[in-house]
C-alpha positions as CSV (number, residue, x, y, z in Angstrom):
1,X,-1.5,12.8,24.8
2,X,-1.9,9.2,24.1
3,X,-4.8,7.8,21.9
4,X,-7.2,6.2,24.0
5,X,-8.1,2.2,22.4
6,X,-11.1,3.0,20.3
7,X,-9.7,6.3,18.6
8,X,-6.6,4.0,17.9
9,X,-8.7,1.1,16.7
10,X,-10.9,3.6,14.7
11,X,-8.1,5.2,12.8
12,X,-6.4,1.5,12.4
13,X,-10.0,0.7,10.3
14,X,-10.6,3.8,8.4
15,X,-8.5,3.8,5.7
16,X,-9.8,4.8,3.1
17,X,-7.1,5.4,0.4
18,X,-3.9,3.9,0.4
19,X,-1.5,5.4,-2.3
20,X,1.7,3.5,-2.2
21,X,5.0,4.9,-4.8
22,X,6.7,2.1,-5.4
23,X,8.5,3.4,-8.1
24,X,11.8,5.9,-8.3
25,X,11.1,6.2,-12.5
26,X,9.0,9.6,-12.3
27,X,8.4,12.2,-9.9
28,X,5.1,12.1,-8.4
29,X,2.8,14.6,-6.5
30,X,1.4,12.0,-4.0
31,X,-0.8,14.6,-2.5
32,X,-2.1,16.0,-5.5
33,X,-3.2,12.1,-6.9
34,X,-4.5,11.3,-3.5
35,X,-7.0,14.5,-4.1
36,X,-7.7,13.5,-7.3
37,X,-8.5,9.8,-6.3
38,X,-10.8,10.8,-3.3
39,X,-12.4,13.6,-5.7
40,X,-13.4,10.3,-7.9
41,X,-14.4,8.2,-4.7
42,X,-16.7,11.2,-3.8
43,X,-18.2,11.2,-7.7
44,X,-19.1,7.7,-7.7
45,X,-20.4,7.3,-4.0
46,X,-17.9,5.2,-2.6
47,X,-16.4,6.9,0.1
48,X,-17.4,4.3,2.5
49,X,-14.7,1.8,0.7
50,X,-11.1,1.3,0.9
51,X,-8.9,1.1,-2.2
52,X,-5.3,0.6,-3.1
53,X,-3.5,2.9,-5.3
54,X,-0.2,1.7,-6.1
55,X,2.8,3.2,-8.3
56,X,4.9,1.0,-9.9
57,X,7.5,1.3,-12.9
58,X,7.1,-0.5,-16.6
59,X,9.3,-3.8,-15.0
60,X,6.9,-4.2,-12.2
61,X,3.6,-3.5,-14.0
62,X,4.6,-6.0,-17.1
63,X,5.9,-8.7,-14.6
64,X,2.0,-8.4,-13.0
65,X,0.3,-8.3,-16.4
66,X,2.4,-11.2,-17.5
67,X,1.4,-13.2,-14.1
68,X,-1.8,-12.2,-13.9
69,X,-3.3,-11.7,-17.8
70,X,-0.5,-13.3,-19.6
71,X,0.6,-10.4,-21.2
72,X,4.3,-10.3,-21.2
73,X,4.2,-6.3,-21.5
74,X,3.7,-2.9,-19.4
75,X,0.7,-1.4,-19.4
76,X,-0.8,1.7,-17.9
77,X,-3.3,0.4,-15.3
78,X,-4.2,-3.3,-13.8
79,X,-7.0,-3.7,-11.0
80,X,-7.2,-6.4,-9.0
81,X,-11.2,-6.0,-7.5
82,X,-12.5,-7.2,-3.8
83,X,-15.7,-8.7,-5.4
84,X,-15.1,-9.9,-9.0
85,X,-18.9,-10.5,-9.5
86,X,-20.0,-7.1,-9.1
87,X,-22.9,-6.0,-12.2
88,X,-21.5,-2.6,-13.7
89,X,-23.0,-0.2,-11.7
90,X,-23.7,-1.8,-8.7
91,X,-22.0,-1.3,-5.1
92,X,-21.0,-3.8,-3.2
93,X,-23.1,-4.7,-0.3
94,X,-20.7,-5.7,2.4
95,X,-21.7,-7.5,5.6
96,X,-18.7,-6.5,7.8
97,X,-15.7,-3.5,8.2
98,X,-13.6,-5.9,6.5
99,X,-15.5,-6.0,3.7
100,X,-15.8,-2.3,2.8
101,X,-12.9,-3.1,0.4
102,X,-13.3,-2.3,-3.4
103,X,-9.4,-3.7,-4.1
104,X,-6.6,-2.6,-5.4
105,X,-5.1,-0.5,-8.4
106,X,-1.8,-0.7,-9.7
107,X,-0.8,2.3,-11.9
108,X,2.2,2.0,-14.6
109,X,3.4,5.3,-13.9
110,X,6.4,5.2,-16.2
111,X,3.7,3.8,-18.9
112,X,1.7,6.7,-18.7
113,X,4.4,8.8,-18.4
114,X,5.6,7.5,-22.0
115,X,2.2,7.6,-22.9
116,X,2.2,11.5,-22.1
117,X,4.9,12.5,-23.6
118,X,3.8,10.9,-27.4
119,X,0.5,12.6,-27.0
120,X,1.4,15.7,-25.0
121,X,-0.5,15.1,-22.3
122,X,-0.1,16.6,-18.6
123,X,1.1,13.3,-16.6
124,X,-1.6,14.2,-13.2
125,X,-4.4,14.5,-15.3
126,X,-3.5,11.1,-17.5
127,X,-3.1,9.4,-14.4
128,X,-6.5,10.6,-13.0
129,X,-8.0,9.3,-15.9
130,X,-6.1,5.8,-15.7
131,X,-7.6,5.8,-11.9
132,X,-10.9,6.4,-12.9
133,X,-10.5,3.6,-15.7
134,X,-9.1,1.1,-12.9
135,X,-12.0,2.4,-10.6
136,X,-14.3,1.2,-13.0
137,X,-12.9,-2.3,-13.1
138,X,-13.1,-2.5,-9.6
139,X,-17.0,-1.8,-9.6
140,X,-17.7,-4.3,-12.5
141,X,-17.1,-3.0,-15.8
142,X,-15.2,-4.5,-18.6
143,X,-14.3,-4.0,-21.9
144,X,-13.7,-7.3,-23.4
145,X,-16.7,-7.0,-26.1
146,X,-18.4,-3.3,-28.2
147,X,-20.9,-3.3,-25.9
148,X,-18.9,-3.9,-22.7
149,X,-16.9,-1.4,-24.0
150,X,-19.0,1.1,-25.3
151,X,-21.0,0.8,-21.4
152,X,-17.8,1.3,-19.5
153,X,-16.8,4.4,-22.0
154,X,-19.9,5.9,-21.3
155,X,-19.7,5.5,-17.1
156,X,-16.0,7.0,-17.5
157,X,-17.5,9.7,-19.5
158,X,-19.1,10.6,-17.2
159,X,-17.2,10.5,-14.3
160,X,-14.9,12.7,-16.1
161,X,-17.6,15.5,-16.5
162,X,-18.2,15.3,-13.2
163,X,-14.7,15.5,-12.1
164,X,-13.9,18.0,-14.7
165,X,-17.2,20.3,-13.2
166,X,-16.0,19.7,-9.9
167,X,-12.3,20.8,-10.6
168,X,-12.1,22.8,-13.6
169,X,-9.8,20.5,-15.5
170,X,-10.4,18.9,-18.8
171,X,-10.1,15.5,-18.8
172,X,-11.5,13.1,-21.1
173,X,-11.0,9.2,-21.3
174,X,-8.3,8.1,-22.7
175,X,-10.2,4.6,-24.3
176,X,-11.0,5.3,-28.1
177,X,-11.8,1.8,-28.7
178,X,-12.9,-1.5,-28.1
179,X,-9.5,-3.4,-26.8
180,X,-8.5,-6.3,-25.1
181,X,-5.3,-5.0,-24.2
182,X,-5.8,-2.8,-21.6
């Protein structure tokens, strides 16, 4: 059976999450990540909006950083937002389907796989929390001064709770402090 044009056309626009590997450094449960992401989308309302997820290696995320913040260094998460005048805590209000974009997320895998293994951390759940964190730059937040900082620590918080009420884990940000870095 053959789509007919509008299921094919429907399916082309609804896409939701797109989780790309691009990275061969660390096995990764795709399927288990994609839950996790959607589980986040669902906490913070924004179903309704596509995002990026991509994988890359420590090469790849430190040639981006060094591009794009002049950081010549890997690091564990870089978002690249749709709307880069969003207020914290408010949603885009798109006028079209082709707006319903929050942007993109590009996760250092191999950097918070590193990360992980100094701390003893469980890799899934460290990169859940590195989503989150990306998440939140997509809808706004920033940590460049305390009180950025201290207002984006308290939104990840609780999206955390949430998540970890929802699920069962035990999650719990992984910012301690006011940084420029990340």
């Amino acid at each position: 059976m053959t789509k007919q044009p509008s299921s094919l056309l429907a399916s082309t626009f609804n896409m939701g999450v797109i989780l790309r590997n691009l990275q061969k450094v660390v096995p990764l449960r795709r399927a288990r990540l994609r839950k996790d992401v959607d589980t986040l989308r669902h906490i913070l309302g924004i179903q309704k909006f596509d995002l990026g997820v991509i994988c890359v290696d420590n090469q790849r995320i430190q040639q981006i950083n060094s591009i794009y913040r002049k950081k010549n260094l890997p690091t564990d998460v870089l978002s690249f937002p749709f709307y880069e005048d969003l207020r914290p805590g408010k949603l885009p209000c798109p006028l079209h389907r082709d707006e319903l974009n929050l942007g993109d997320i590009f996760l250092g895998v191999e950097f918070v796989m590193n990360q992980c293994r100094e701390e003893s951390l469980d890799l899934h759940g460290a990169l859940t929390v590195v989503t989150a964190h990306g998440i939140c730059h997509l809808l706004g937040y920033r940590h460049e001064t305390e009180e950025e900082w201290t207002e984006m620590l308290q939104r990840e918080s609780y999206i955390l709770s949430e998540y970890n009420r929802l699920t069962g884990r035990h999650l719990e940000p992984l910012m301690k402090r006011c940084s420029q870095d990340r």
